[in-house]
C-alpha positions in Angstrom: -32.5 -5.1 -20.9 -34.3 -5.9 -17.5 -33.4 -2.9 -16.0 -34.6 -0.7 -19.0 -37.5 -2.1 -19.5 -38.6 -1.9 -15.6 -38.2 2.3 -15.6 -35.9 4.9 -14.8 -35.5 3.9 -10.9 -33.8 0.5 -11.9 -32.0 2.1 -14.8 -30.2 4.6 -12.1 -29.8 1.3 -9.6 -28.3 -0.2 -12.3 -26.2 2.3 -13.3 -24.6 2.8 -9.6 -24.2 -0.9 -9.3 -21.5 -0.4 -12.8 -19.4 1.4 -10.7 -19.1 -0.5 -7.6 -16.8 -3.3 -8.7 -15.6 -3.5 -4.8 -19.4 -5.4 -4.6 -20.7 -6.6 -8.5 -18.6 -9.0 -10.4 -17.3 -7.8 -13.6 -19.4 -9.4 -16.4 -22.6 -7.7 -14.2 -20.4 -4.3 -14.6 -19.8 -4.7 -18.3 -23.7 -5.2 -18.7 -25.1 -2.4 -16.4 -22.5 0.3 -18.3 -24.7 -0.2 -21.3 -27.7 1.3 -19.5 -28.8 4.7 -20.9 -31.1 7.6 -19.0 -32.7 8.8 -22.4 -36.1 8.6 -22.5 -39.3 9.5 -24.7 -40.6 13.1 -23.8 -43.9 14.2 -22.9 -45.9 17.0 -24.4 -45.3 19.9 -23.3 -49.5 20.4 -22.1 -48.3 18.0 -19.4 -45.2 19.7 -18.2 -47.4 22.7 -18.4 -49.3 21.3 -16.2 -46.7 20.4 -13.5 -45.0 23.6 -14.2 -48.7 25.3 -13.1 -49.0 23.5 -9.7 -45.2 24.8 -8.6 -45.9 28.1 -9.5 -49.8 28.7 -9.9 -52.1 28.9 -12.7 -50.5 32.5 -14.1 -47.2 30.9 -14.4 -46.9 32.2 -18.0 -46.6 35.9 -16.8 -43.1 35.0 -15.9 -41.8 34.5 -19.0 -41.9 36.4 -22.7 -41.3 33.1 -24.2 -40.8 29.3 -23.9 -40.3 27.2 -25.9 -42.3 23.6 -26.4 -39.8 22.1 -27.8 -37.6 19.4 -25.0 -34.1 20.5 -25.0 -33.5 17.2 -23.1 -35.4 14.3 -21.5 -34.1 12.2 -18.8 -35.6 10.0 -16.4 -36.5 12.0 -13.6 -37.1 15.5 -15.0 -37.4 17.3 -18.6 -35.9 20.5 -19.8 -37.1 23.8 -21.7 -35.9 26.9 -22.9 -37.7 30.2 -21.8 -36.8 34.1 -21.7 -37.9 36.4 -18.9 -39.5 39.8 -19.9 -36.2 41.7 -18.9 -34.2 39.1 -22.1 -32.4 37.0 -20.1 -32.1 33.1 -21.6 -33.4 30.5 -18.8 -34.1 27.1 -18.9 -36.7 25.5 -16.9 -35.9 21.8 -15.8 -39.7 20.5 -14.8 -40.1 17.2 -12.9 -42.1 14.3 -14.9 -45.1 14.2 -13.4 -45.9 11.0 -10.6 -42.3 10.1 -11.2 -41.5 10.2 -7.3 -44.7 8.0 -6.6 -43.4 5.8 -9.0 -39.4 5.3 -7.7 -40.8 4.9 -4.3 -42.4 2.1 -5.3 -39.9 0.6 -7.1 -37.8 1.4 -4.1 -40.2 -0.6 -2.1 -39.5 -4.2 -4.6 -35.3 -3.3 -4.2 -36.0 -3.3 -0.5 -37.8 -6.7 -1.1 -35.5 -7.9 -3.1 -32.3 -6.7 -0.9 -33.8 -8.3 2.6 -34.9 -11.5 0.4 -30.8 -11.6 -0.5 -30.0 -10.6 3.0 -32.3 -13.4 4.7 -31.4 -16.6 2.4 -28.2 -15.6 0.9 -25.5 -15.8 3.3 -22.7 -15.0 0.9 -23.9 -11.4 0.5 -24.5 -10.4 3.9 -20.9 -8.8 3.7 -22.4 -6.4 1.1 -25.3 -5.0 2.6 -27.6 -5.5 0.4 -30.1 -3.2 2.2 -27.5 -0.8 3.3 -27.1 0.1 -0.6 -30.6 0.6 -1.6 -30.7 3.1 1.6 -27.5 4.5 -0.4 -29.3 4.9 -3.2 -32.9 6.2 -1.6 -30.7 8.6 -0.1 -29.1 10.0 -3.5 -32.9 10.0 -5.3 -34.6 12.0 -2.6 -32.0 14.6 -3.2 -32.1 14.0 -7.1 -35.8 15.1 -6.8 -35.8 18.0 -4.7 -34.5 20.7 -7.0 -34.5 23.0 -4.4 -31.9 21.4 -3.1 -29.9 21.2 -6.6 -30.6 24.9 -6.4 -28.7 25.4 -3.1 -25.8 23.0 -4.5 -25.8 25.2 -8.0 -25.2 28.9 -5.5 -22.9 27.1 -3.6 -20.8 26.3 -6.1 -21.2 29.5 -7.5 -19.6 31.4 -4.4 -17.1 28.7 -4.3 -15.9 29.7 -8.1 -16.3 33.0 -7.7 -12.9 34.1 -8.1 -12.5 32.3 -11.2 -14.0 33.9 -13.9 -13.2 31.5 -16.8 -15.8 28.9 -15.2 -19.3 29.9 -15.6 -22.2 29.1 -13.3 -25.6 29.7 -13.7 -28.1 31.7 -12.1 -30.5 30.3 -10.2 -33.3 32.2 -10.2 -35.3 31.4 -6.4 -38.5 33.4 -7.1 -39.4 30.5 -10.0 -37.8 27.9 -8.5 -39.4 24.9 -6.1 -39.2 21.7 -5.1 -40.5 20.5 -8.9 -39.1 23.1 -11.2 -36.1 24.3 -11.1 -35.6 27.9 -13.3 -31.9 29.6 -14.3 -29.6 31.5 -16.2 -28.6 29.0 -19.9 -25.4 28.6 -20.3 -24.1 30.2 -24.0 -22.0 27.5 -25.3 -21.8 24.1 -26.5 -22.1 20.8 -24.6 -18.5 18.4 -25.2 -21.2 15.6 -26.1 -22.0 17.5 -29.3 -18.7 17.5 -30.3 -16.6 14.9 -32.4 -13.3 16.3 -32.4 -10.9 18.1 -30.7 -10.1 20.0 -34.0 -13.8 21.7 -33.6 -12.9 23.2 -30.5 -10.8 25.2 -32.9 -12.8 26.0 -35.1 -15.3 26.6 -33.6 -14.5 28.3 -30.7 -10.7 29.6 -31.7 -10.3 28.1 -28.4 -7.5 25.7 -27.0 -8.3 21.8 -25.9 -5.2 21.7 -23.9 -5.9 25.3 -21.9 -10.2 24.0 -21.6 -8.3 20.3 -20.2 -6.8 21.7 -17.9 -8.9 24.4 -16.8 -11.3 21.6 -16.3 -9.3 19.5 -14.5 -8.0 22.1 -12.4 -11.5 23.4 -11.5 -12.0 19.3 -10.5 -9.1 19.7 -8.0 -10.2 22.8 -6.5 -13.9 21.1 -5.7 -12.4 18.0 -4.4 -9.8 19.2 -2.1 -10.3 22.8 -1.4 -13.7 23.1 -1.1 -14.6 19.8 -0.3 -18.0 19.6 -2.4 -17.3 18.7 -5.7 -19.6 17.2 -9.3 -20.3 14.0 -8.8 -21.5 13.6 -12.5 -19.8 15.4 -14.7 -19.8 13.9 -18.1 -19.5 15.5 -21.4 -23.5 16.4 -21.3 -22.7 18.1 -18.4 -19.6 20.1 -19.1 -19.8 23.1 -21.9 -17.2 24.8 -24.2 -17.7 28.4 -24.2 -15.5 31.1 -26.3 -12.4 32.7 -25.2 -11.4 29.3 -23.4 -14.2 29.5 -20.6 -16.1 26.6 -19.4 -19.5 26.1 -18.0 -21.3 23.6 -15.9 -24.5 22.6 -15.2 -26.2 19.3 -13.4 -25.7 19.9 -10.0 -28.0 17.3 -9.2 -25.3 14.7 -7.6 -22.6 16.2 -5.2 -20.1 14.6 -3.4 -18.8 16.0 -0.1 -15.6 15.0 1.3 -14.2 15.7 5.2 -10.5 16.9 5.8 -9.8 13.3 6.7 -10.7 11.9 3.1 -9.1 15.0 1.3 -6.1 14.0 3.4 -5.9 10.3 2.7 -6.9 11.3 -1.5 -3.8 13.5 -1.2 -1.6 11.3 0.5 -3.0 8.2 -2.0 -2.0 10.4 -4.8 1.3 11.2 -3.5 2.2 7.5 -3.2 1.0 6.9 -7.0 3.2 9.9 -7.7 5.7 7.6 -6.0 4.9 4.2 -6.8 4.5 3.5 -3.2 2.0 0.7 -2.6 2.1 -0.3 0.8 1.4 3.9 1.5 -1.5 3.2 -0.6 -2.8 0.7 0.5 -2.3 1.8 4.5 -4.7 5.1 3.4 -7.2 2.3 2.6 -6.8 0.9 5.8 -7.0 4.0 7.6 -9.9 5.0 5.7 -11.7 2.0 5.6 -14.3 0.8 9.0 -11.5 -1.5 11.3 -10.5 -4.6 10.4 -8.5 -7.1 11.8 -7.9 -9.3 9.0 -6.0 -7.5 6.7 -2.7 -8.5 5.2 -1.2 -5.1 4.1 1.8 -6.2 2.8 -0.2 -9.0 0.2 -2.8 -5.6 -0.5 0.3 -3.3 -1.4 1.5 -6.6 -3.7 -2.0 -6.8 -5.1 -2.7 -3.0 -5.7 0.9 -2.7 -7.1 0.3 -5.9 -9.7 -2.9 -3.8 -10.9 -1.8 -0.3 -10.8 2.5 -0.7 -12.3 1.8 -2.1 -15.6 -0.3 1.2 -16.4 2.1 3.9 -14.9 3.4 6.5 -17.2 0.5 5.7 -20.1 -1.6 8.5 -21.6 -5.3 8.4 -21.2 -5.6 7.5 -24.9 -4.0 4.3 -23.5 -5.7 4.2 -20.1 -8.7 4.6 -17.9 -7.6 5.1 -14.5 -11.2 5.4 -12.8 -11.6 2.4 -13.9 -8.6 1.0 -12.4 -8.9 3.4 -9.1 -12.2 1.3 -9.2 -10.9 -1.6 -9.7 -8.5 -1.2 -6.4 -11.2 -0.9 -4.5 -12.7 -4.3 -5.9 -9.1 -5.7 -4.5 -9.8 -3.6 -1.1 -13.0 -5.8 -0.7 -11.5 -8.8 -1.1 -9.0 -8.4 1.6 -11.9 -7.4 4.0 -12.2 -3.6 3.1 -15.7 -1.9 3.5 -14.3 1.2 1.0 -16.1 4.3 1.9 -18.9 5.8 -0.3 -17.4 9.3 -0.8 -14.7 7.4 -2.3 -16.4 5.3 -4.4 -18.1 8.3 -5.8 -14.7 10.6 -6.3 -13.6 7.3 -8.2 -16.8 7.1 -10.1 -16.7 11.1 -11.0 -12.7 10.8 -12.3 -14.3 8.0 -15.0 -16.8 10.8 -16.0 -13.7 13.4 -16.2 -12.1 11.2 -18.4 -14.6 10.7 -20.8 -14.3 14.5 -21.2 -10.8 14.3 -21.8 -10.9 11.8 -24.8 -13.5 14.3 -26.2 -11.4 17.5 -25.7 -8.0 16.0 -26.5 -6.7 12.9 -28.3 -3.6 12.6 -25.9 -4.1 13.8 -22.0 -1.9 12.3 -19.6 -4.4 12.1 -17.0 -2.6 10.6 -13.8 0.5 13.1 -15.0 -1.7 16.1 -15.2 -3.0 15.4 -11.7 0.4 14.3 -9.8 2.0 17.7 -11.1 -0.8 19.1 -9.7 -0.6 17.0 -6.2 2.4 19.2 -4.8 0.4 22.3 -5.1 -3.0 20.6 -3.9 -0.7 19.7 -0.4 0.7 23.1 -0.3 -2.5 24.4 0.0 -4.0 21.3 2.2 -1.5 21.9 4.3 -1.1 25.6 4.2 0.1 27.6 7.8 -3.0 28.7 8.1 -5.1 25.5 7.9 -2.4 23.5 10.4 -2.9 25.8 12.8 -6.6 26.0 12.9 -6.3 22.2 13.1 -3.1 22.7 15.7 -5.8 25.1 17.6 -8.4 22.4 17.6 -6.5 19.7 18.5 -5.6 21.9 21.8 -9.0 23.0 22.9 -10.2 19.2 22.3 -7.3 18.5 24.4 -8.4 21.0 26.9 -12.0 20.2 27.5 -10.5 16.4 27.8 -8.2 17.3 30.5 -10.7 19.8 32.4 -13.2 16.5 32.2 -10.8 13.9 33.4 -10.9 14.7 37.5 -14.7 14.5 37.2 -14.9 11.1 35.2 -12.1 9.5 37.6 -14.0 11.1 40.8 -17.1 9.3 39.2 -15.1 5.9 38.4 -13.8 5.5 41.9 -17.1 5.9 43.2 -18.8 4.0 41.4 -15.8 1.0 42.4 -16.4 2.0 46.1 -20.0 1.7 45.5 -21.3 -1.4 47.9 -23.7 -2.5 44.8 -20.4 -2.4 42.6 -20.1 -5.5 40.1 -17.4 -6.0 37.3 -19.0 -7.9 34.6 -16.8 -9.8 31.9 -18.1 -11.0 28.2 -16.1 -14.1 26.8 -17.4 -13.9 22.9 -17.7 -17.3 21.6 -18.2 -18.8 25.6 -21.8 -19.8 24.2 -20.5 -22.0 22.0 -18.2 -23.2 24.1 -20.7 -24.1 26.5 -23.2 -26.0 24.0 -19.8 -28.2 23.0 -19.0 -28.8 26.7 -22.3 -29.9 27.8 -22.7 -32.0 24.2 -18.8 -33.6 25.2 -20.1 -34.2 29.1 -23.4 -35.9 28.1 -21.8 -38.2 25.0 -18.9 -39.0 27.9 -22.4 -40.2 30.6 -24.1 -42.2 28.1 -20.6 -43.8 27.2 -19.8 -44.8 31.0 -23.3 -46.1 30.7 -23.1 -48.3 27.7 -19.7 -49.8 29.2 -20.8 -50.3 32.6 -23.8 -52.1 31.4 -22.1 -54.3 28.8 -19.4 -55.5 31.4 -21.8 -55.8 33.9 -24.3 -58.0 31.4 -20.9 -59.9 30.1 -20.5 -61.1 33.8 -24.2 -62.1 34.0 -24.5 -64.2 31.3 -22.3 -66.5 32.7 -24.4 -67.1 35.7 -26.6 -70.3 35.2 -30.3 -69.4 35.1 -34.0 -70.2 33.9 -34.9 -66.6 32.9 -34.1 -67.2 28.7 -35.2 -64.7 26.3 -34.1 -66.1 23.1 -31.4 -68.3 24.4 -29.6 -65.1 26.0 -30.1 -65.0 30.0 -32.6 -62.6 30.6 -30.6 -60.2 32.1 -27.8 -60.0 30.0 -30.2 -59.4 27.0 -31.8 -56.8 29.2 -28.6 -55.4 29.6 -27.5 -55.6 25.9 -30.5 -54.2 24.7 -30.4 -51.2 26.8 -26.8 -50.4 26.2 -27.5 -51.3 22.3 -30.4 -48.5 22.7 -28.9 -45.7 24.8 -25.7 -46.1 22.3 -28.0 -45.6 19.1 -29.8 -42.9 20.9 -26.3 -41.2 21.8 -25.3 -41.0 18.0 -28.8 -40.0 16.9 -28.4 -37.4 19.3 -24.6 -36.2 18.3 -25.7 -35.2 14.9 
């Protein structure tokens, strides 16, 4: 209810700290999932007014029509429909006016916030507290340049062009800037608007299995073939269109993924597909910054306790983003640092599967994807691809090998040189050093203290007129010194 009520920069904050489990604990999660982007809409004089500025004050020669009326309001931007003069259906998504003045500010108190955590909060130093609100600055300067939302949309565009039965949409360049963002509507109906799978029927004489699975298998093809996938596609997002077609729009948040994470994705798939755990959990490791305290084999137990219980269930049953989620959560505890490309291919599946309890009552998920894995490797690992990797591999080789004379010409020399000095860092010999010299002084002041007790033991059996307080005057001399220098030693050890 905090979040909500401080604006739309700690509603999004709050809703990318619900899916990082590997850093929030789980009652936080639970409570930052019921954050909602909906918010009031303006009138449509001030997103006329925005929409003037981007593309000058004869903006309305553009269009035949548009129409006043929000089709949707979110935090960062609001939408309208419009026609051009040539009858084409557009919709305009216009930036709220001073709402980039306004998260930068807020960004400013979450970098307060995050270095107060960092400075006086030792416990979540491992988390980075400032490292994720960077994350996050990151994702909403993209989120608020919808030019480059436009690029992502004609990217994926050429990327799908061979598949007809998914539908793009047109960006159109010439009304398009950094603030308002113009293309083609998409003729169909959102999956948010609809309550059962039965309409899909109905109303679209289309299939829910064949739109599934068309789905899903356009979801593959962005993850590991092309490497850029929708980082946000939930049921808003994703619409039905006749003939079994789909369409998508909100291209706002991408994921890209290198050949080394589509590898170790299609190699963690392949050990679900096998219930192999320790496989699993090694593609963490390998994925995951070094470290040298992780226990593999109690990681494969822990993963495989999470993960067993749930194979074979239906996604009516289960929610495995949640769980892929979840195993990331373990990951951290066993000293992980999971990458954030992963986290967000995780967080994108949950979105998938809230499509797939709108389209269908019954998917099987996790089996729709692992019959799928053994064509995604086939084409991972096609001829073609291993030997342009086989190729690279040789000329890195190459340029390695045609270096290595020069750098060992350049070593020797530098061994030869009469200025030459090997210098050797012990880590921890600071400490060591502070202990030694705190063991050597305690052992001085205790060869003190004895020496002068003994020596004032001896004295104060030595007949003499020097009293103080009974005691020979030397001996209490003596005493008193060694009594001092010993409370002086223990005042000083702690």
């Amino acid at each position: 209810m905090s979040f909500e009520e401080l604006g739309p920069t700690f509603i999004k904050f709050g809703q990318l700290l619900a899916t990082r489990p590997d850093l929030v604990p789980q009652d936080f999660i639970d409570e930052m999932s019921m954050l909602h982007d909906h918010v009031q809409s303006l009138p449509f004089k001030t997103i006329a007014e925005v929409i003037s500025e981007e593309l000058g004050a004869d903006w309305k020669k553009h269009f035949k029509t548009i129409n006043e009326e929000p089709l949707g309001s979110a935090s960062i931007a609001q939408v309208h429909e419009a026609e051009l003069h040539n009858g084409k259906k557009v919709v305009l998504k216009v930036q709220r006016p001073g709402i980039v003045t306004k998260i930068n500010d807020d960004l400013n108190v979450l970098y307060f916030i995050a270095e107060l955590l960092d400075q006086y909060i030792p416990e979540v130093r491992p988390f980075n507290p400032v490292g994720m609100v960077d994350e996050y600055f990151k994702t909403l300067q993209l989120e608020t340049n919808f030019l480059v939302e436009a690029n992502n949309i004609r990217r994926f565009k050429i990327n799908f062009k061979s598949v007809p039965d998914v539908v793009i949409p047109e960006v159109h360049f010439d009304y398009s800037t950094e603030k308002v963002l113009t293309m083609d509507a998409i003729q169909g109906v959102p999956v948010s608007q609809i309550n059962n799978p039965a309409e899909i029927k109905q109303k679209f004489n289309a299939d829910p299995d064949k739109i599934m699975k068309l789905g899903f298998k356009s979801y593959l093809q962005m993850v590991f073939v092309d490497g850029l996938f929708h980082g946000d596609l939930h049921p808003g997002n994703f619409f039905i269109l006749p003939d079994n077609k789909i369409g998508l729009i909100d291209f706002g948040v991408v994921g890209r993924i290198n050949s080394k994470t589509q590898s170790a994705i299609v190699n963690m798939l392949l050990a679900l597909s096998k219930e192999d755990y320790l496989r699993l959990a090694y593609e963490y490791v390998d994925l995951a910054p070094f470290s040298d305290i992780v226990d593999v084999d109690l990681f494969a137990k822990d993963l495989q306790a999470l993960i067993a219980p749930y194979f074979g269930l239906t996604l009516k049953n289960v929610n495995v983003g949640k769980i892929l989620l979840t195993s990331s959560s373990i990951a951290a505890r066993h000293g992980l640092v999971v990458p954030t490309e992963l986290m967000l291919f995780f967080k994108s599946i949950i979105s998938i599967e809230s499509l797939g309890q709108k389209i269908s009552d019954d998917f099987d998920f996790l089996s729709f994807v692992l019959s799928q894995v053994g064509q995604v490797a086939e084409n991972f690992f096609q001829p073609v691809k291993t030997a342009n990797e086989l190729n690279l591999i040789f000329r890195e080789s190459r340029n390695f090998l045609g270096a290595l004379p020069r750098q060992l010409n350049l070593m020797m020399r530098r061994i030869n040189s009469p200025s030459y000095a090997n210098r050797v860092e012990l880590s921890g010999f600071a400490d060591f050093s502070k202990i030694f010299l705190k063991s050597f002084t305690l052992l001085f002041f205790g060869i003190v203290i004895a020496a002068l007790i003994i020596s004032s033991t001896m004295l104060y059996s030595i007949p003499t007129s020097f009293l103080i307080f009974g005691i020979p005057g030397l001996s209490f001399i003596g005493f008193s010194l060694a009594l001092s220098l010993g409370a002086y030693a223990f005042l000083r050890y702690f």
